[in-house]
C-alpha positions, 0 to 999 in steps of 0.5 A, spaced: 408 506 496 410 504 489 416 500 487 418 506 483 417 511 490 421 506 493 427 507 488 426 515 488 426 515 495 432 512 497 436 516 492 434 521 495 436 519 502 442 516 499 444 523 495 442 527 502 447 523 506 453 523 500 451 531 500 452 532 507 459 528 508 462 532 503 459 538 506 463 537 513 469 534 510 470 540 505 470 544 511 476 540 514 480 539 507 486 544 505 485 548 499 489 550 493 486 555 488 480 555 491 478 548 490 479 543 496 483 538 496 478 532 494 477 535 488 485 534 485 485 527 488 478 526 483 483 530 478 487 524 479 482 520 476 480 525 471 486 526 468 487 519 464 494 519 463 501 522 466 502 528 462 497 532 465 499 530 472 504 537 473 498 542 476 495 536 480 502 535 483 503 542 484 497 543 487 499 537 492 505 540 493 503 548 496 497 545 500 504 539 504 503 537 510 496 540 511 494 535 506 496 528 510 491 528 516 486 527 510 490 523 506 491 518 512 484 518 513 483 516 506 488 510 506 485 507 513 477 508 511 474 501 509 467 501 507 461 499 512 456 493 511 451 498 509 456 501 504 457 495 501 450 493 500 449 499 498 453 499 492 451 492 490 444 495 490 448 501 485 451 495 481 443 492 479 441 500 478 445 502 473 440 506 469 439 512 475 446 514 473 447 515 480 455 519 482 456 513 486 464 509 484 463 502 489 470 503 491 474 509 494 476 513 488 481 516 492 485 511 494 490 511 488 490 518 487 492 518 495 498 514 494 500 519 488 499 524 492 504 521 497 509 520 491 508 528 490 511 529 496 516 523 497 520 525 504 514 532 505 510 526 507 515 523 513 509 526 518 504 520 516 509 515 518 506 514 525 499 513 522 501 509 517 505 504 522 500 503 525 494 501 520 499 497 517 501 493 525 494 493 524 494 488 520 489 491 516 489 491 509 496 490 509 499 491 503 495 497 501 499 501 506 505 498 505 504 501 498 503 507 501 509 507 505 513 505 498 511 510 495 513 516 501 521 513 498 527 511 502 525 516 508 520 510 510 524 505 511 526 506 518 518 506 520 519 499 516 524 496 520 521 498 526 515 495 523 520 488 522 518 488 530 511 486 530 510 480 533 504 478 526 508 474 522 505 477 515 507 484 518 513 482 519 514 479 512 511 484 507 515 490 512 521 486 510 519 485 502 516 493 502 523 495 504 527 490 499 521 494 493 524 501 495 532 499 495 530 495 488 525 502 485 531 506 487 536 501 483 532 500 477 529 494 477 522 496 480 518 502 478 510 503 478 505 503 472 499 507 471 492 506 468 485 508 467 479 503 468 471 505 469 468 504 475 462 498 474 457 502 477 457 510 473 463 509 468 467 514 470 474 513 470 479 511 476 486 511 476 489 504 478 496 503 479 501 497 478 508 494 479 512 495 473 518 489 474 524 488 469 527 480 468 531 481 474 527 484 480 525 477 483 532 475 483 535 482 485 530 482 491 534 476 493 538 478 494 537 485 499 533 480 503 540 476 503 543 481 505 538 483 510 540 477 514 547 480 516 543 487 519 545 488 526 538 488 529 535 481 530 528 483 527 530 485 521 534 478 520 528 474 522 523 478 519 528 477 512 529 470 513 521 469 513 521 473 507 525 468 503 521 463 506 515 466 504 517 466 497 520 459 496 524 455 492 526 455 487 527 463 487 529 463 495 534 456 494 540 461 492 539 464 499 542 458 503 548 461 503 546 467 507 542 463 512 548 459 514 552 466 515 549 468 521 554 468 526 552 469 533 545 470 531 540 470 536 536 463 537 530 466 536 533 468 528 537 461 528 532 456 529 527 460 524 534 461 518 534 452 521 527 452 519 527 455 511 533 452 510 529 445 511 524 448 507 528 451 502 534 446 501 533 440 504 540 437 502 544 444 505 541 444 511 543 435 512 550 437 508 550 443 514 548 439 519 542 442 521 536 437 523 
């Protein structure tokens, strides 16, 4: 078989596959105007800029809650190995014009549609606290939760419990983005970048900070540290110590306050004070 065969062939094969997943999910996909629910998630893609959102958000909202098992399936695929090798082969054939993206187009269009629904969404709660304590692509699905809005805060703070550090840290930190998003001081920007592989456009999303976010998430994660549940205040003092001083070095004051804190949360609020502020953790007496 010629070299050229080969090619052709596994094309071939690769487009049968790709035919036959689509075929079997668009079965199981809600739909609105006759178009499943892949399509507008793709619309998002398309659309280029956010004037034209309104039709794909309308269309989200009539198909609601029937849109979350799918949504959740998209924010907890990860590619297989021979996904992977798959769209390295794309990337050095770039000349078969394959419909191939080399990265899951729809999970930026995920995330907005979660926007779209805000508290409609609470139903994905649970599937979302269990990605993230999975500790599996951790900051994609605490994006996902920020985007649900002040209504996920509770699953956070349940996720605040994890016994994973790094859980814990960016449950915390998710909680302060969504304080800060609704106070003006963290908001969320869109553009529009080809995929390497077929050119075609795919919505990417990013933080929109002002001057003052860094110093604001201070302190909420400060005020964090008088929360009644002992969870919480270990997995905000970790939070400030992950972010280190200079930045973190305000908050001091705050991990001396603790009252009666359980031990657990003394000796970590001891330990970021060490780190943080050496000379107010000797003048506090703590060694």
């Amino acid at each position: 078989m010629t070299k050229r065969a080969k090619i052709a062939l596994t094309v071939l094969l690769v487009a049968i596959i790709a035919l036959s997943i689509r075929i079997v999910t668009r079965e199981r996909e809600p739909a609105y105007c006759g178009e499943s629910l892949s399509y507008w998630l793709q619309e998002y893609n398309r659309a280029q800029n956010t004037a034209t959102f309104a039709p794909i958000d309308e269309a989200i909202h009539a198909m609601g809650t029937n849109a979350l098992p799918h949504l959740l399936s998209v924010l907890a695929h990860r590619d297989s190995s021979i996904g992977l090798q798959l769209a390295r082969w794309y990337s050095r054939h770039r000349w078969l014009n394959l419909p191939f993206y080399g990265e899951d187009r729809f999970v930026a269009p995920a995330m907005m549609a979660l926007k779209t629904l805000g508290p409609e969404a609470n139903p994905i709660l649970p599937g979302l606290q269990t990605l993230m304590e999975k500790n599996d692509n951790l900051e994609q699905t605490a994006q996902a939760l920020f985007f649900i809005g002040p209504t996920a805060i509770p699953t956070l703070e349940r996720i605040c419990r994890n016994t994973n550090q790094a859980v814990r840290i960016q449950a915390a930190i998710t909680i302060v983005e969504i304080k800060e998003s609704r106070l003006g001081y963290l908001g969320w920007a869109f553009s529009w970048q080809k995929s390497p592989i077929n050119g075609k456009p795919l919505l990417h999303l990013g933080w929109g900070y002002t001057l003052n976010t860094q110093e604001q998430a201070v302190r909420q994660l400060v005020e964090g540290l008088q929360n009644s549940d002992p969870a919480i205040r270990l997995a905000n003092i970790e939070a400030l110590q992950s972010i280190g001083a200079p930045t973190a070095k305000r908050a001091w004051a705050g991990l001396l306050d603790l009252g009666s804190a359980d031990p657990q949360v003394i000796r970590a609020a001891q330990e970021a004070l060490r780190q943080v502020d050496p000379q107010a953790a000797a003048t506090a007496g703590v060694k």
